[in-house]
Structure formats: structure tokens, C-alpha cells
N, C-alpha and C positions, 0 to 999 in steps of 0.2 A: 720184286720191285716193279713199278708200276713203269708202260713202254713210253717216254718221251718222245713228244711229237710236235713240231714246228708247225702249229694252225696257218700262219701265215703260208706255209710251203704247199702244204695240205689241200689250203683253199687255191691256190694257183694250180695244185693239180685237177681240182674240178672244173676251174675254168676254162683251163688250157682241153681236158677235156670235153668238155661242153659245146668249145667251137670246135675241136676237130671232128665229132658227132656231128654238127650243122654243116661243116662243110661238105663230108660224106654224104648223108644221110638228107637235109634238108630239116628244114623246122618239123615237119611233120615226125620226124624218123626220132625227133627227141623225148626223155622219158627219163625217168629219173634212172632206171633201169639201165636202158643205154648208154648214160654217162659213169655211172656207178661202173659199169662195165669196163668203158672206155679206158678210165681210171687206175681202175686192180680193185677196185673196193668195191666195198659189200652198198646196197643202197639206204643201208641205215647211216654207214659212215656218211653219206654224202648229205642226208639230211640233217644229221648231225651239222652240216656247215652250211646247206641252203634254208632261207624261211622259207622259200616258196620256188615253185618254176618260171615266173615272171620275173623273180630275182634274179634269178642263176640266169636265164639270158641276156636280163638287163646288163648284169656283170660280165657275162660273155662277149657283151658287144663292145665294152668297155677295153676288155681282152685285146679283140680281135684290132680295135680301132690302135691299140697299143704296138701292139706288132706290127703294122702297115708303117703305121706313124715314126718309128724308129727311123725305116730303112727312107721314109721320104725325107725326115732330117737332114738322114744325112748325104741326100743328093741336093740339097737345100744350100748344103755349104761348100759346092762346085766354085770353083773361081769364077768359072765361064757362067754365066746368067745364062745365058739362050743353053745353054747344055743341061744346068740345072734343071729348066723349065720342061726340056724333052725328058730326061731323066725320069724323070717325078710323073711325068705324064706313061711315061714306061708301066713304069712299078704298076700304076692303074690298071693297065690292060691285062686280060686273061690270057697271057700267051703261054702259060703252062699249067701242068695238072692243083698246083700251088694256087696259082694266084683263079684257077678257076675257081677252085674252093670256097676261097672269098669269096669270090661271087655270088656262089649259091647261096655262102652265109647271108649276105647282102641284100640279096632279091627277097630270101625268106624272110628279112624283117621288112621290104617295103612292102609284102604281100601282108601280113600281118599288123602293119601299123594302118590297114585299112581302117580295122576293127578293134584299135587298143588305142586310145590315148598315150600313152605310157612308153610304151613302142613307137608310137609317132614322133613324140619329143625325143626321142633317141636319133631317129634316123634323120629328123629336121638338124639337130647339134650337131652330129657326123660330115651333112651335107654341107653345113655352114661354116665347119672349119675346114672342108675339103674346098669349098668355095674362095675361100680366104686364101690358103695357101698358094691355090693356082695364079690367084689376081695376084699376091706380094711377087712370085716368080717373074708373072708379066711385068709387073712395076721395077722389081731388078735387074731384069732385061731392058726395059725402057732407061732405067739409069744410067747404063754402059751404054747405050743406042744401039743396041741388039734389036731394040724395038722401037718404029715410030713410038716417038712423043703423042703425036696425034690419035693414037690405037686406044680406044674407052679401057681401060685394062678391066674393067668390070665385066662390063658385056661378053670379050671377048675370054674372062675366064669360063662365064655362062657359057659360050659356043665350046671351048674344051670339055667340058664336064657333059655337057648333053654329046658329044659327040664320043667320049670315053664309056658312057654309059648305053648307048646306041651299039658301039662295036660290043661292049659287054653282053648285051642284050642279046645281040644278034647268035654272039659264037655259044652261048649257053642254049641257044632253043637249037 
């Protein structure tokens, strides 16, 4: 009798491999090979579930942006606004071998969406809901007057994300 298999379970095991390959390894370090690896599976199995390598990253980023997003939910729904707001800007930073990872994943798609459309619109979506997220924070904090009124909450999500992205920057080189 033929071995039933959970496609759906399957395919999150390639994903879930795919980024932990990128975050190790870097974009360059990926290959069908090496996720195949990562995995337990042979790299037919995994073609079997990707059309292509631009997929399986595009899905990977999909992955990755899933897992981050979880854990900032749920500091999203802190009582405290101005706690929330630090929280959430926590989670962001590289302060362990974990959330470096991310990073690297991170970096290797802005170095890559130089030269890929496709890629760009990924890391543009990413940026845009990380954007969003930080200003609603700021805007929650302003409701409780944890924050002037008067504070542009837009802008001043722009000055956290370039300054989140600066410290990243920095502790990765």
C-alpha cells in the first residue's frame, strides 16, 4: 500500500527549510540540494513540491515574514501601548543567534531584489507592513498619551525602522 503523505505538511517542511538554509547559509548558500538536505529529503522530493527556485524563496519569505509576525502580534496586544511599542521594536533587533538569522535572511533578499523584480515586490510588501505596524503602535501609544498628540506617528515610524535597520546593519557586518 502506497505511503500517505500530508502535501500540505510536506511543503512547510521545505519552507521551513529553505529559511533555515538562508539564515545559516545566506542566499548564495541556497540550492535545491541544500534545502533538500536541510529537509531529510532526496531533491527530487523537493522538486516534486517547488516549480522553481524563485518560488521556493518567494514562499520562503512568506515563511519567514510568518514566524516574526506571530510573536509581534502578540506583543501588539500588551495593555500598555508604549510597552507594546518597545516590545515589537525588540522582536526587530538582532540580539541573538535567532533573530540574527533573520537578518541575514533579510539582507539577502534586499541584496537580491536589486536585480529581480519579483524580489523587490516582496521586500517592498514586507517593509510596508512592518511600516504600518510600527506607526499603528505609535498611534496606540498616542491614544493612551504615552505619546504626544503632536508626534507625526508616520515619520517617526520611518525614524524607528531606519534606526532598527541601521543597528541591524551594523551588528551583521
Amino acid at each position: 500500500m502506497p505511503k500517505r503523505v500530508d502535501h500540505r505538511l510536506r511543503r512547510e517542511a521545505f519552507l521551513e527549510a529553505a529559511y533555515r538554509t538562508i539564515k545559516k547559509k545566506g542566499l548564495a548558500g541556497v540550492t535545491v540540494r541544500a534545502v533538500a538536505k536541510e529537509a531529510g529529503f532526496t531533491t527530487g522530493a523537493l522538486v516534486h513540491y517547488v516549480e522553481s527556485m524563485d518560488r521556493l524563496l518567494a514562499e520562503a519569505s512568506e515563511y519567514a515574514a510568518r514566524y516574526v509576525r506571530d510573536d509581534m502580534l502578540l506583543m501588539e496586544q500588551l495593555p500598555d501601548k508604549l510597552e507594546a511599542l518597545r516590545q515589537v521594536l525588540h522582536l526587530s533587533l538582532p540580539l541573538d543567534e535567532e533573530r540574527r538569522g533573520n537578518w541575514n535572511f533579510w539582507v539577502g533578499f534586499w541584496e537580491r531584489s536589486v536585480h529581480d523584480a519579483s524580489v523587490r515586490k516582496l521586500t517592498q510588501a514586507r517593509y510596508a507592513e512592518w511600516l504600518k505596524r510600527v506607526e499603528r503602535l505609535i498611534k496606540n501609544a498616542q491614544r493612551v498619551r504615552d505619546i504626544p498628540a503632536s508626534i507625526d506617528a508616520h515619520k517617526q515610524a520611518k525614524m524607528c525602522v531606519a534606526l532598527v535597520d541601521g543597528i541591524a546593519t551594523q551588528t551583521l557586518r
